[in-house]
N, C-alpha and C positions, 0 to 999 in steps of 0.2 A: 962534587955533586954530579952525578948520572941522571940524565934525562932518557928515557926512554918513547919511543912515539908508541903507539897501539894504533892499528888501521886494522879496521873490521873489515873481513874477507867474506866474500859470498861464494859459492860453488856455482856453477851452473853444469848444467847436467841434460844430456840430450838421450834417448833410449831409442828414437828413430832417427837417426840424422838430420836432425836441425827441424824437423816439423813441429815436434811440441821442445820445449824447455822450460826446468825446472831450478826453480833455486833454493837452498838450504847453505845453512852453518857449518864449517871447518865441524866435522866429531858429533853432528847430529844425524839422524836417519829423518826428520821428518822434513819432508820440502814442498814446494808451492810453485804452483803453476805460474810461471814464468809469461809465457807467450806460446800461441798455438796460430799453425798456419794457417791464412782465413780458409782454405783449400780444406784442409782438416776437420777445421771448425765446422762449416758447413755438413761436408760429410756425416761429422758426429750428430750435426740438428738433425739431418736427416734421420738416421738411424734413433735419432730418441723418437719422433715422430710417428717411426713407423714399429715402435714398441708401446706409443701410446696408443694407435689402432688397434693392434693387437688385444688390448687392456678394455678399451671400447668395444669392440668384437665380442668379447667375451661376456663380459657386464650388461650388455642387450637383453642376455636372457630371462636375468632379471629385473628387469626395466624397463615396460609398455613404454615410454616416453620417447627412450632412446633405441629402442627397437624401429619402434615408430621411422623416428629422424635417420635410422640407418637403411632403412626399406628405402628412405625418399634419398639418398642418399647414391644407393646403388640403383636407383632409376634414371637419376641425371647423369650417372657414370654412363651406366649403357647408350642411353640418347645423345653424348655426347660422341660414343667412340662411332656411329652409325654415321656421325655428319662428316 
Protein backbone atom coordinates (compact mmCIF):
# COMPACT_ATOMS: atom_id res chain seq x y z
CA UNK A 1 0.00 0.00 0.00
CA UNK A 2 1.48 3.59 -0.94
CA UNK A 3 0.59 6.45 0.99
CA UNK A 4 1.07 9.59 -0.39
CA UNK A 5 0.89 13.00 1.79
CA UNK A 6 -0.55 16.19 -0.35
CA UNK A 7 0.72 19.67 1.28
CA UNK A 8 -0.96 22.55 -0.18
CA UNK A 9 1.52 25.22 -1.45
CA UNK A 10 0.87 28.88 -1.53
CA UNK A 11 3.18 31.25 -3.83
CA UNK A 12 3.92 34.45 -2.62
CA UNK A 13 4.80 37.02 -4.80
CA UNK A 14 6.35 40.50 -4.36
CA UNK A 15 6.32 43.10 -7.68
CA UNK A 16 8.06 45.80 -5.38
CA UNK A 17 10.24 44.29 -3.03
CA UNK A 18 8.74 43.17 -0.21
CA UNK A 19 6.20 46.40 0.15
CA UNK A 20 2.96 44.74 -1.10
CA UNK A 21 2.78 40.73 -1.33
CA UNK A 22 0.54 38.64 -2.79
CA UNK A 23 -0.47 35.02 -2.62
CA UNK A 24 -1.93 32.58 -5.25
CA UNK A 25 -2.20 28.67 -6.14
CA UNK A 26 0.86 26.56 -7.59
CA UNK A 27 -0.72 26.98 -11.84
CA UNK A 28 -3.31 29.69 -11.04
CA UNK A 29 -3.07 33.48 -12.26
CA UNK A 30 -5.40 34.81 -9.95
CA UNK A 31 -3.85 36.15 -6.40
CA UNK A 32 -4.74 38.13 -3.29
CA UNK A 33 -3.40 40.71 -1.31
CA UNK A 34 -1.10 39.23 0.98
CA UNK A 35 0.16 42.13 3.26
CA UNK A 36 0.86 45.75 2.30
CA UNK A 37 3.56 48.10 3.94
CA UNK A 38 1.65 50.40 6.55
CA UNK A 39 4.11 53.01 4.63
CA UNK A 40 2.35 52.13 1.42
CA UNK A 41 -0.88 51.62 2.66
CA UNK A 42 -1.09 55.11 3.87
CA UNK A 43 0.31 56.47 0.79
CA UNK A 44 -2.37 54.65 -1.14
CA UNK A 45 -5.21 56.34 1.40
CA UNK A 46 -3.78 59.31 0.67
CA UNK A 47 -3.94 59.20 -2.94
CA UNK A 48 -7.55 57.77 -2.99
CA UNK A 49 -8.39 60.72 -1.01
CA UNK A 50 -7.07 63.03 -3.09
CA UNK A 51 -8.88 61.45 -6.24
CA UNK A 52 -12.11 61.72 -4.06
CA UNK A 53 -11.52 65.60 -4.05
CA UNK A 54 -10.86 65.63 -7.20
CA UNK A 55 -14.51 63.72 -7.76
CA UNK A 56 -16.02 66.54 -5.20
CA UNK A 57 -14.34 69.36 -7.20
CA UNK A 58 -16.03 68.50 -10.05
CA UNK A 59 -19.67 67.36 -8.88
CA UNK A 60 -19.99 71.14 -7.17
CA UNK A 61 -21.12 72.31 -10.29
CA UNK A 62 -23.96 70.59 -10.06
CA UNK A 63 -24.62 70.81 -6.66
CA UNK A 64 -25.78 74.16 -4.67
CA UNK A 65 -25.30 72.20 -1.49
CA UNK A 66 -21.91 71.08 -2.08
CA UNK A 67 -20.80 74.06 -3.83
CA UNK A 68 -22.03 75.78 -0.88
CA UNK A 69 -19.83 73.49 1.72
CA UNK A 70 -16.75 73.80 -0.80
CA UNK A 71 -16.77 77.79 -0.79
CA UNK A 72 -16.81 77.36 3.13
CA UNK A 73 -14.36 75.02 2.81
CA UNK A 74 -11.69 77.04 0.83
CA UNK A 75 -12.34 79.82 3.26
CA UNK A 76 -11.09 77.91 6.39
CA UNK A 77 -8.16 76.76 4.05
CA UNK A 78 -7.17 80.34 3.40
CA UNK A 79 -7.71 81.67 7.23
CA UNK A 80 -5.89 78.87 8.26
CA UNK A 81 -2.64 79.27 6.03
CA UNK A 82 -2.65 83.36 7.06
CA UNK A 83 -2.27 82.22 10.83
Amino acid sequence: MTVSKITEVTIFESPDGGRTVYARNPGSATRELYSREPVLQKELDELEQSRRWVEILGARKDNPALDELCQQVEIIYELSRKE
